[in-house]
N, C-alpha and C positions, 0 to 999 in steps of 0.2 A: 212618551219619549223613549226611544230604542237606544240602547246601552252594548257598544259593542267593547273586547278588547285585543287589542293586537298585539304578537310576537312574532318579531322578525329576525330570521337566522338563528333562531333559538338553539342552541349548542351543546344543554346539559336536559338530558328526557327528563329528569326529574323536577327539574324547574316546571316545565309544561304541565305534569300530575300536582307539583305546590299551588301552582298559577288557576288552574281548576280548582283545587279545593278554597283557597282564596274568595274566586268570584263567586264560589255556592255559599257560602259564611255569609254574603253581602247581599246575595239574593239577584245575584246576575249570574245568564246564562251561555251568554251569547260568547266563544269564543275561536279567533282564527289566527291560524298559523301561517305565515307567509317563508316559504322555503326553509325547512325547516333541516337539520343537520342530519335527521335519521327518518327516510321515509315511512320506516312503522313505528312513528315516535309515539302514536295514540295505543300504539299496541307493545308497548316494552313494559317490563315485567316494572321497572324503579318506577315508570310515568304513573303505572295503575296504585303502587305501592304507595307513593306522595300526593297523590289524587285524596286518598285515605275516604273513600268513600262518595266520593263527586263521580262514579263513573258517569252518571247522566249528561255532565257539561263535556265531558270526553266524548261521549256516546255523538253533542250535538257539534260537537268541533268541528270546525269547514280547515283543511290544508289547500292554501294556495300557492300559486308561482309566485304573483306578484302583488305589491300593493296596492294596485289599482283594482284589483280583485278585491282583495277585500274590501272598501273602500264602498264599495255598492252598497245604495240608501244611506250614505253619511254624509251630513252637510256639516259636518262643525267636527274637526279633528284637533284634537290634544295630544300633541309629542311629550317626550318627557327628558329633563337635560337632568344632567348634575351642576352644569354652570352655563350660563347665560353664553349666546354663541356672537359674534360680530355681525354677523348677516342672519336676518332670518326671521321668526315670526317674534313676537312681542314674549318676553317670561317672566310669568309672574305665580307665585304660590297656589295650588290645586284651592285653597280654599277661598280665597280673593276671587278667583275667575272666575269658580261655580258661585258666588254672589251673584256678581254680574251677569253671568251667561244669562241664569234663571231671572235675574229681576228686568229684561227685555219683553218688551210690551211682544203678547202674541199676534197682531196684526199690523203692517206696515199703514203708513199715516197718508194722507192724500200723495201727499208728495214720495213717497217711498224712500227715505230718508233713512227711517228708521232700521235699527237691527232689529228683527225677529227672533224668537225662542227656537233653537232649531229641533228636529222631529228626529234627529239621528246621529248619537257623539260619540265617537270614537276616541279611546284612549290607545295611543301606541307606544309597543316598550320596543328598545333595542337590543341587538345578537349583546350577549356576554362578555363576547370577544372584542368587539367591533364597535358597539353599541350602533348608531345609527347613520349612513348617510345624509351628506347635506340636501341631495335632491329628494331625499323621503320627509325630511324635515321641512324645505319648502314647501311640502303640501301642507302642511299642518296650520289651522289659524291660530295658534297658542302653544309656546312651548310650556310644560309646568314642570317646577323645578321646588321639590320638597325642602323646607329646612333640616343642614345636617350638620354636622362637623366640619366647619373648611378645610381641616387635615385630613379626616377620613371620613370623606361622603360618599364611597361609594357603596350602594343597599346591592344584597341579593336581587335577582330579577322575579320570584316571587315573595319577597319582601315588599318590594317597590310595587307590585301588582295591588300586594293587601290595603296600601297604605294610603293609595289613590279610590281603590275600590271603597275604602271605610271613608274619606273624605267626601266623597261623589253620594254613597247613599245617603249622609247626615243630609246632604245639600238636598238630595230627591224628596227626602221626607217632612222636608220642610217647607217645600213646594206646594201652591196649592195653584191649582190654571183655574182662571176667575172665566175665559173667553177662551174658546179654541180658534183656531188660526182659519181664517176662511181657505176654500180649497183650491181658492184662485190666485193664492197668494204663497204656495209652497215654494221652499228654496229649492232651490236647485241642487244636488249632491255632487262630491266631490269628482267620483267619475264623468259626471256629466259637463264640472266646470274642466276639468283637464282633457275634457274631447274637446271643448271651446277654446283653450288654449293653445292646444295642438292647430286647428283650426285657423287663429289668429296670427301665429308661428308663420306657417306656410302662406300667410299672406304678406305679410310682413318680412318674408324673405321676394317675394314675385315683385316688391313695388321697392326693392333693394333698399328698404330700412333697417334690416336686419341682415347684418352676415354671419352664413352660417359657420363660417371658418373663423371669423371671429367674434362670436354671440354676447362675448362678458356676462355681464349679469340682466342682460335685459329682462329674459325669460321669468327667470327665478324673480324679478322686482315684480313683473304683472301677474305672479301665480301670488304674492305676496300681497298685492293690489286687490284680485279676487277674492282671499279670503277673509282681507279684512271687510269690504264689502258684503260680500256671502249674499249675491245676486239671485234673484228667484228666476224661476224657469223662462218665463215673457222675457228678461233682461236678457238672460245667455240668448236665447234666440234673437234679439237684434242684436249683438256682436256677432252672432254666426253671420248673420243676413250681411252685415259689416263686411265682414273677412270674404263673402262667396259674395261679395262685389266690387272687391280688392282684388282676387284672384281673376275673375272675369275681365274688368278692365285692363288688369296688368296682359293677359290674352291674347287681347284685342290688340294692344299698345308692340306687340312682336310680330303679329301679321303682315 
């Protein structure tokens, strides 16, 4: 299972060199920055100095524009809140969830019913400033939300990195896959399910169910739909087939 973690808007270089030395303590690698405040953030002198010896996770850092950039090969996204939002995905304690996530039978049942164990989990942290938008949050299937102080919860952002990274490996290490996951049965990743929505969007504007001038919450309930779901590749491809026969008739119905 591939272990990614993300930093958005990240504000202080030195956060980014803590945030690295963190995920190498835990024995993860995998780290990306999504627009980050200081384009040589991998190359300031405090990033290398807080790294305190992880150049390596620096070295394999990916900088991107957007989230949906990084996002490639994740099917199973974890936001992280300090409090529970009104709208938005389910939140519940980092170690609650990785129970659950991992005790998901690795093969869907006749009926595909079942949730599957996913192949690609992304933990995402928020700018310092800012912390996170609601439309990045909607991608997410899980917000996780650490116990802290109800007066003073709010962690450093590589605090808050260590603290999910230390919960995440207890959970990996405990893991043992009895069955691998057939190869016909892969989910679908998060990029792949938000080209399907997109998708569904534009059709669902052509057969005027959706206005785009005034959307409310449609969108964000079926990205929310999606993820609890967490559809494998065959599924999205008949909602596309769906949607590019929605748009076709809608076509036809103006000629």
């Amino acid at each position: 299972m591939k272990t990614r973690f993300i930093l958005i808007q990240t504000s202080h270089a030195g956060n980014v060199g803590a945030a690295a030395r963190a995920l190498k303590v835990m024995g993860f690698d995998d780290l990306v920055l999504v627009e980050p405040r200081w384009d040589n953030v991998l190359r300031r002198e405090e990033t290398i100095q807080r790294a305190s010896g992880a150049n390596d996770v620096l070295e394999n850092c990916r900088v991107v524009a957007t989230l949906d950039e990084a996002l490639d090969g994740v099917d199973h996204l974890c936001a992280t809140a300090m409090t529970p939002r009104d709208f938005g995905p389910p939140t519940q304690s980092p170690r609650v969830h990785f129970e659950q996530l991992l005790k998901r039978p690795t093969a869907r049942g006749d009926n595909g019913a079942q949730l599957v164990q996913p192949t690609g989990v992304a933990f995402l942290f928020g700018s310092e400033r800012f912390g996170m938008r609601n439309d990045d949050v909607y991608k997410a299937n899980v917000c996780l939300s650490i116990p802290t102080n109800p007066h003073f919860g709010s962690l450093n952002l590589a605090a808050a990195v260590q603290l999910v990274a230390y919960d995440w490996r207890l959970a990996v290490d405990q893991w043992v896959v009895d069955t691998p996951a057939p190869q016909n049965q892969v989910l679908a990743d998060s990029q792949t399910v938000q080209a399907m929505l997109n998708h569904v969007e534009q059709a669902l504007v052509a057969i005027s169910f959706l206005d785009p001038h005034a959307p409310k919450k449609l969108m964000p309930r079926l990205n929310q739909l999606m993820s609890r779901a967490q559809p494998s590749m065959e599924e999205v491809h008949i909602l596309r087939g769906m949607a590019k026969a929605m748009l076709q008739t809608a076509a036809k119905a103006t000629d």
